[in-house]
N, C-alpha and C positions, 0 to 999 in steps of 0.2 A: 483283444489287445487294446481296443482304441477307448472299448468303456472302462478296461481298468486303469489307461493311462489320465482320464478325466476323471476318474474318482481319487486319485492321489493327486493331481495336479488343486481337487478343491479341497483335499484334506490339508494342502500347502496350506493355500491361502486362507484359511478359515482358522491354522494356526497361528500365522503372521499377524491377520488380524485381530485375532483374540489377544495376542502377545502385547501388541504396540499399548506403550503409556504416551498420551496425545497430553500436548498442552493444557489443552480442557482440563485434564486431571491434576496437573498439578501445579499450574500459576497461579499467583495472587490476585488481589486486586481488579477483579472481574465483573463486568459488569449485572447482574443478577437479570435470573429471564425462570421459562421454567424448571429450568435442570439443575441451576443456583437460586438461593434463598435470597430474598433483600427483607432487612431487619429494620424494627423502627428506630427511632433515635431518641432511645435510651440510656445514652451517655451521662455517668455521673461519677468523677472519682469522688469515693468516700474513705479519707483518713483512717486508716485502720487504726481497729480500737483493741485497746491489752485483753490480753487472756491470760490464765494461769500457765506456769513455765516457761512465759517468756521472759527475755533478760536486757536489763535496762544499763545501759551503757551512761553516765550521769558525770560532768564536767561544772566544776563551781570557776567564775569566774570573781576574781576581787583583786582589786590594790593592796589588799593585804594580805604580805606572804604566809603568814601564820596562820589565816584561812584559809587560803590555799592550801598550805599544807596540809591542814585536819582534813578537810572533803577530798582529796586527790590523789588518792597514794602516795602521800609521803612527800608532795612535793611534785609529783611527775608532770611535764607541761602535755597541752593540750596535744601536741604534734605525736610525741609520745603515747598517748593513752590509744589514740588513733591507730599507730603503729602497731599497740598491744594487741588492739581489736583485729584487727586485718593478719595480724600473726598465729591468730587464734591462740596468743597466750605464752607464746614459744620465745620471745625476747623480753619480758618481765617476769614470767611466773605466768600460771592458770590464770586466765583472762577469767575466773569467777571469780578470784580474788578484786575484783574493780570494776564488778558489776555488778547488778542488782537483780533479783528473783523474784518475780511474780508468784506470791505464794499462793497454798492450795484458799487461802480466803481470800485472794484477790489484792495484796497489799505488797508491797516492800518495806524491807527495815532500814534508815535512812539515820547515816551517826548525829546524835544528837537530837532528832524530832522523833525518832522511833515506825510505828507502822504508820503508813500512809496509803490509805486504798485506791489505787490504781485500775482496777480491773472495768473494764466497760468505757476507759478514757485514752485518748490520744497523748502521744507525747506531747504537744504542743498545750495540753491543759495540765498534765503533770509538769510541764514545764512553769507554768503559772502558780502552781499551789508550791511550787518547790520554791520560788523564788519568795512568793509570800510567804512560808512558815519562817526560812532562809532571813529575811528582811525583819522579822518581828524578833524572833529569838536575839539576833546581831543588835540590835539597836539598842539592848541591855548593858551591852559590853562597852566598854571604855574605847572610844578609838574606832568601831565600828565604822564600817562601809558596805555601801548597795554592794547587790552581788545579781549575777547572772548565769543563768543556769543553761547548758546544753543538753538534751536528753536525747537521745537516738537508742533504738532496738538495733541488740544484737544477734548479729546469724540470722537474719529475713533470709529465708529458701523456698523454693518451690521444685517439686518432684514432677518428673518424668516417666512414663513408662508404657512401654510395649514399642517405643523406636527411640533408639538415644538416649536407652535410659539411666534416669540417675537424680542427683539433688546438686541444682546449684542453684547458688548465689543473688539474692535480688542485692544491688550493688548502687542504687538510686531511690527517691522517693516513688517514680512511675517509674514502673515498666508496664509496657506493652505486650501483650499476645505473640507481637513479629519480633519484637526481643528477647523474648523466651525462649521462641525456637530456634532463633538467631544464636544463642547460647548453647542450645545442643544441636548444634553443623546443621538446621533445617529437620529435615524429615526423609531426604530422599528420595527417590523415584517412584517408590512402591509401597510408599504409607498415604494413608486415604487425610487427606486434607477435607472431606468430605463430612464425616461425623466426628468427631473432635469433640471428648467430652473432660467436662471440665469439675473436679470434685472440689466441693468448698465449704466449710465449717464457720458457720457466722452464729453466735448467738448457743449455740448450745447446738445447733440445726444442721447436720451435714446436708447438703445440697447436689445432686447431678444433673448438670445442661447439658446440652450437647449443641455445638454449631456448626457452620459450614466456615473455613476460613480460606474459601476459596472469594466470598464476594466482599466487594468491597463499601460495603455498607458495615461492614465487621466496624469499622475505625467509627461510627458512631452509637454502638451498641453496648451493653452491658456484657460485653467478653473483652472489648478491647483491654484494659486494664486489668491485670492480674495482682494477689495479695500473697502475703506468705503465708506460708503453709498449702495453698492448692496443690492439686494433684492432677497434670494435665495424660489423660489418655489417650495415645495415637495407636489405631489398629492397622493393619496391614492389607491392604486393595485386592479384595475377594479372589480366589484364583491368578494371582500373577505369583510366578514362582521365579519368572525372570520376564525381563521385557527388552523392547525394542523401541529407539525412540529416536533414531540418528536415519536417512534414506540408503546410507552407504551401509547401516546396520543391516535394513531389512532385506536387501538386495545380497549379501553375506548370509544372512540366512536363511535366506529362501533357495541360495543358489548349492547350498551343502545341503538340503532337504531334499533338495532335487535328486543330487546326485546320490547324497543316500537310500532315496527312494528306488531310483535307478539300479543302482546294484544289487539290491532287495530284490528286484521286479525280474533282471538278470540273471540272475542265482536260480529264483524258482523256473524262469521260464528255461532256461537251461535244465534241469531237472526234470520238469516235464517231456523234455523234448527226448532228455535220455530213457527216460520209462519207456515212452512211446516208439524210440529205435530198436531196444531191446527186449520189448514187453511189447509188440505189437499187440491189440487186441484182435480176437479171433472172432471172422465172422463164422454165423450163424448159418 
């Protein structure tokens, strides 16, 4: 009785502690040793550059309204076109109607200058060629004025999937890796912040890393920064099917282990005892 009461008593504990999710697993900003990675400092935001089917959100600015009007739907002020965008369309009409396509050869058709190749550049240089083509054609006209161009990418997203998953929103120029998850409610208790892999399409080249974002040398590395379009995969922390992470948790279920162990133990040894009353065995 006494060795099957210590072979359940370590069956407890052996479950308890398999069970527990510890700090270690799943805090940030840790300091690396060897159970955590530390990364070199590879920190470099790079401006993301157009690709085919993205769509170009494009605001002419000018003293003159007739300009205006011809670049801007009709008239629509800046605050407006904003509105259009963030509505995805739904308080002016189809938000494709006021904005621009990355065609399959790389260009947009722009009223009045026609295709302009865009593909492999930043908004902030299509910004520049816009303003020049904008400035040169304008100076023809009677009355002409500088003008100044806004360009912004519409519907920047980055996908989610295997905890929280789903596609939202890049809502800023940076975003971070801890705002992305920050955006789908973290990760939870029982996803592996551990390998953390990160799918990315630059160049024609899909790409897959994988990091630790448990250390904190992450905020100097080439994952801090995330682009649109990645694809971030979180997997699930090998064998935990539930966990324990609170003392008043494990103390709760160790003490219902017990007892259920107990009446288990109970039941047979009760069983036994009625064979043995009934079913005496016969000696020899």
């Amino acid at each position: 009785m006494i060795k099957l009461k210590n072979i359940l008593l370590l069956a407890i504990v052996s479950v308890v502690m398999m069970s527990c999710v510890t700090a270690r697993k799943v805090n940030y900003m840790q300091t690396p040793d060897k159970y955590i990675p530390s990364y070199a400092d590879t920190l470099g935001f790079e401006d993301y550059q157009l690709r085919i089917s993205d769509r170009l959100y494009v605001y002419v600015y000018s003293v003159d309204e007739n300009i205006q009007k011809m670049y801007n739907a009709g008239g629509m002020n800046a605050s407006q076109m904003r509105q259009q965008m963030n509505n995805g369309g739904n308080t002016y009409g189809s938000y494709e109607l006021y904005t621009y396509l990355v065609d399959e050869e790389g260009n947009i058709d722009f009223p009045t200058i026609g295709k302009i190749p865009v593909q492999g550049k930043t908004t902030r240089e299509v910004k520049h060629i816009l303003e020049k083509e904008l400035s040169t054609l304008l100076h023809e006209i009677p009355g002409h004025s500088m003008v100044s161009v806004e360009v912004n990418i519409v519907n920047r997203s980055f996908s989610i999937i295997g905890a929280q998953s789903g596609r939202y929103s890049i809502n800023k120029e940076k975003m971070t890796i801890f705002e992305a998850l920050a955006m789908a409610g973290d990760l939870g208790e029982f996803n592996s912040r551990k390998e953390i892999k990160l799918v990315r399409e630059k160049n024609g080249v899909t790409t897959i890393k994988t990091f630790d974002a448990r250390s904190k040398d992450i905020v100097n590395s080439e994952f801090y920064y995330i682009e649109p379009n990645d694809i971030i995969y979180i997997r699930q922390i090998p064998g935990y099917s539930f966990g324990i992470n609170h003392v008043t948790t494990v103390i709760g279920v160790t003490a219902s282990t017990i007892s259920f162990g107990v009446l288990i133990y109970t039941i047979v040894q009760t069983g036994i005892n009625h064979v043995n009353k009934y079913y005496p065995k016969k000696s020899n």
